[in-house]
N, C-alpha and C positions, 0 to 999 in steps of 0.2 A: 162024808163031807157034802155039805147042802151048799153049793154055788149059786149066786144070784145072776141072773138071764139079764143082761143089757139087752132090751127091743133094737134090730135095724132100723126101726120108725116108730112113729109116735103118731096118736092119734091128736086133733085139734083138743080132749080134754085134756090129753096128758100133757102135750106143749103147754095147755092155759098154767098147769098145776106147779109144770115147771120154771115156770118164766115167772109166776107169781103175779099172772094177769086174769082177767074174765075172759070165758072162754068167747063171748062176742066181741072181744077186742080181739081175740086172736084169731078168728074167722074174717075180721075184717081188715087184718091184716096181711092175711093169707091172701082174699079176693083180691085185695088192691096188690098183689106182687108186692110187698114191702119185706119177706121174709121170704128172698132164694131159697128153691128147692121146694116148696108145700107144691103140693097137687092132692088133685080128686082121685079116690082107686077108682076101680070098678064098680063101688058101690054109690060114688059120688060122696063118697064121705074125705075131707080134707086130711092128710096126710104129710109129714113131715120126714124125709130122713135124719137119725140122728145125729152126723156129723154134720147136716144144716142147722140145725136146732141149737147144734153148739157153736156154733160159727155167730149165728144171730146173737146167741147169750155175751157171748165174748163182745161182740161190738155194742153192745148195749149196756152193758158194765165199764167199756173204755169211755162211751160219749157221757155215763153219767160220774164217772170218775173226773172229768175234763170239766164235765159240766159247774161241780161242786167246789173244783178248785179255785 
């Protein structure tokens, strides 16, 4: 049985791929703090946990759900 691995974190392309954004809106989204949770590792590369990632997604599908209405 071959299980699929859910990452703890996500890198700024995997967020971009997942949010269904360019990954320079998702860097500059990250710098400005507009998505709780992103930091730089050790490498300085942007980083996300994935129970942030989904936290942002949910409130970003409620304001455009509200929005639409």
């Amino acid at each position: 049985m071959n299980k699929m691995l859910v990452p703890d974190t996500y890198t700024a392309a995997e967020a971009a791929q997942l949010l269904n954004l360019h990954l320079d809106h998702v860097r500059r989204l990250f710098r400005g703090g507009r998505v709780p949770g992103a930091f730089r590792d050790n490498r300085g590369a942007w980083t996300i946990p994935r129970q942030d990632l989904n936290r942002y997604a949910a409130a970003c599908a409620i304001f455009r759900a509200t929005k639409d209405a």
